[in-house]
C-alpha positions in Angstrom: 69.0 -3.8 75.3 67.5 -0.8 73.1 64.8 -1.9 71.2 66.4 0.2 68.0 69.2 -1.7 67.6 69.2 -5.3 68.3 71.8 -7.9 69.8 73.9 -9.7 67.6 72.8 -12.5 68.5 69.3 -11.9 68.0 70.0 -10.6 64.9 71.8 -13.9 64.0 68.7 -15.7 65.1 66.3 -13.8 63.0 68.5 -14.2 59.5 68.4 -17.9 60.6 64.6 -18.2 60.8 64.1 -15.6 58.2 66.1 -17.7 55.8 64.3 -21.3 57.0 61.1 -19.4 56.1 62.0 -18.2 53.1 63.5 -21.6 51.5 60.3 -23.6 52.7 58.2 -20.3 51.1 60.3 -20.7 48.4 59.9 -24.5 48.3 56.4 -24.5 48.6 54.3 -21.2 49.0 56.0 -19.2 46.0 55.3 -22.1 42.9 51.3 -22.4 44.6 51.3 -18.5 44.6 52.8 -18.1 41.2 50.8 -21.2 39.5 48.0 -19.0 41.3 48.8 -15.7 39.8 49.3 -17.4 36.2 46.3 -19.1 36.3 44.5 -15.5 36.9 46.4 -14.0 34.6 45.4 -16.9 32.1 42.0 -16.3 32.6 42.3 -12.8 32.5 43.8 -13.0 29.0 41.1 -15.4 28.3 38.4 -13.3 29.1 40.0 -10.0 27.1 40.2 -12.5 24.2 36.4 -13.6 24.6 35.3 -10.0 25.2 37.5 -8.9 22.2 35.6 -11.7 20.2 32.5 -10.4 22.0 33.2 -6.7 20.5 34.0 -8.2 16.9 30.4 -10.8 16.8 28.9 -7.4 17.8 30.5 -5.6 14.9 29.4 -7.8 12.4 26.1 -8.5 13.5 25.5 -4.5 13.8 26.5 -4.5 10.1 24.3 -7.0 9.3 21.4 -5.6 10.4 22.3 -2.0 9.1 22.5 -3.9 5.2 19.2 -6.4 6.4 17.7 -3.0 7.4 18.7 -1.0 4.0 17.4 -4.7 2.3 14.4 -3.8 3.8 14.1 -0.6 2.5 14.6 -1.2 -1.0 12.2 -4.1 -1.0 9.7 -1.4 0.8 10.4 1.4 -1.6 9.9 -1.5 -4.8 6.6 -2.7 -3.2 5.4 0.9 -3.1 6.4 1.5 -6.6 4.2 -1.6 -7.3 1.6 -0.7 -5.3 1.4 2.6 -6.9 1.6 1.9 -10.5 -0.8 -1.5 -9.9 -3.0 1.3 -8.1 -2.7 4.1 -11.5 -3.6 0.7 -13.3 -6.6 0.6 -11.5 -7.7 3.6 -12.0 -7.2 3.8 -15.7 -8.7 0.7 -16.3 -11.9 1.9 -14.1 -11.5 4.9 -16.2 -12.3 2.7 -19.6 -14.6 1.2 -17.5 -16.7 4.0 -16.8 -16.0 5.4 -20.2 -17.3 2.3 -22.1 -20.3 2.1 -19.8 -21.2 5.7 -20.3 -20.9 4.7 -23.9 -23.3 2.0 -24.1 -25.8 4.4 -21.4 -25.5 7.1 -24.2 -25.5 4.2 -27.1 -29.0 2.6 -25.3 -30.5 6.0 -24.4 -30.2 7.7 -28.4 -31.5 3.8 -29.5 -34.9 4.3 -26.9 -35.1 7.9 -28.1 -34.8 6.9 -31.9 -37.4 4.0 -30.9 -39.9 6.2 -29.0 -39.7 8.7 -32.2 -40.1 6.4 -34.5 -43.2 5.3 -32.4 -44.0 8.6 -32.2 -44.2 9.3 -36.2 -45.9 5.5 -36.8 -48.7 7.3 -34.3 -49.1 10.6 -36.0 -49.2 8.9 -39.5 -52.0 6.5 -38.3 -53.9 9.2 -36.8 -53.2 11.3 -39.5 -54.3 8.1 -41.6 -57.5 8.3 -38.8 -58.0 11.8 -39.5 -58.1 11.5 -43.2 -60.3 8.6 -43.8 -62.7 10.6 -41.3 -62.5 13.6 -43.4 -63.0 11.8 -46.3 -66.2 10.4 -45.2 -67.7 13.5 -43.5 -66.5 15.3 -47.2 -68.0 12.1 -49.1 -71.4 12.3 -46.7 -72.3 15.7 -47.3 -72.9 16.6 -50.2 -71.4 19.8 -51.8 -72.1 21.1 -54.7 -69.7 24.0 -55.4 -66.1 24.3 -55.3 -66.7 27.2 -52.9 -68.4 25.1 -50.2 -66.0 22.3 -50.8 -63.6 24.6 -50.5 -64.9 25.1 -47.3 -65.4 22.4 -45.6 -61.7 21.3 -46.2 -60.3 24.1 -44.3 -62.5 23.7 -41.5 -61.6 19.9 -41.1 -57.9 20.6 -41.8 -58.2 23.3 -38.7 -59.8 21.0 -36.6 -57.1 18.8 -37.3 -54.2 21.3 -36.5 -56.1 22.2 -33.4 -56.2 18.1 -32.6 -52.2 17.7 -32.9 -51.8 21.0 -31.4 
């Protein structure tokens, strides 16, 4: 017996139990094995399907928030708008502010300057007043007798009263 080529009989012997083992595989292994394999491939398909799915939910929610995100900056861009012109507001109206409180500085300071002045004159006129009645009654006390003398006297007093309100 060479062990490359086999007896007839043994040959006949392992068809026999080659084909036994084949119908029972056939029987019972091969519908197990391919329920097996077509379950796999089942959840296989199942699981492309979910990931496609997957890839699509990500799609859209990437789109989503690239138009929340642009949402987002328009509202910022129209809040800073706001902001700015509700800030130029602000200024201009401290602006009139400022302007109508320098008025009524300038308004109060030319009324206490205008009130001091007029003090001022009612002063000088009573003193003046003052003045005069005392001239009068050193020029009624003495007693002149010429024009010349009178004459004199007036000047002197209306120096000394220069001299006073100098």
């Amino acid at each position: 017996m060479s062990l490359l080529t086999p007896d007839s009989g043994l040959l006949f012997w392992m068809i026999v139990s080659f084909g036994i083992v084949f119908a029972i595989l056939s029987k019972y292994g091969f519908p197990v094995i391919i329920k097996a394999v077509e379950q796999r491939k089942a959840y296989i398909d199942n699981s492309l399907e979910t990931a496609r799915q997957a890839n699509e939910q990500l799609a859209n929610i990437q789109a989503e928030g690239a138009r929340i995100l642009a949402e987002a900056k328009e509202k910022q861009n129209a809040i800073l708008k706001e902001a700015f012109a509700e800030k130029e507001q602000i200024i201009d109206e401290a602006h009139r502010k400022a302007a109508a409180e320098t008025r009524l500085q300038v308004e109060e300071a030319t009324r206490r300057i205008r009130e001091e002045k007029e003090k001022a004159i009612r002063e000088v006129r009573s003193e003046i007043a003052d003045l005069s009645i005392a001239i009068a009654e050193k020029v009624m006390k003495e007693k002149i007798s010429r024009d010349k003398e009178q004459q004199q006297i007036i000047d002197r007093l209306l120096d000394e009263v220069s001299f006073c309100k100098s």
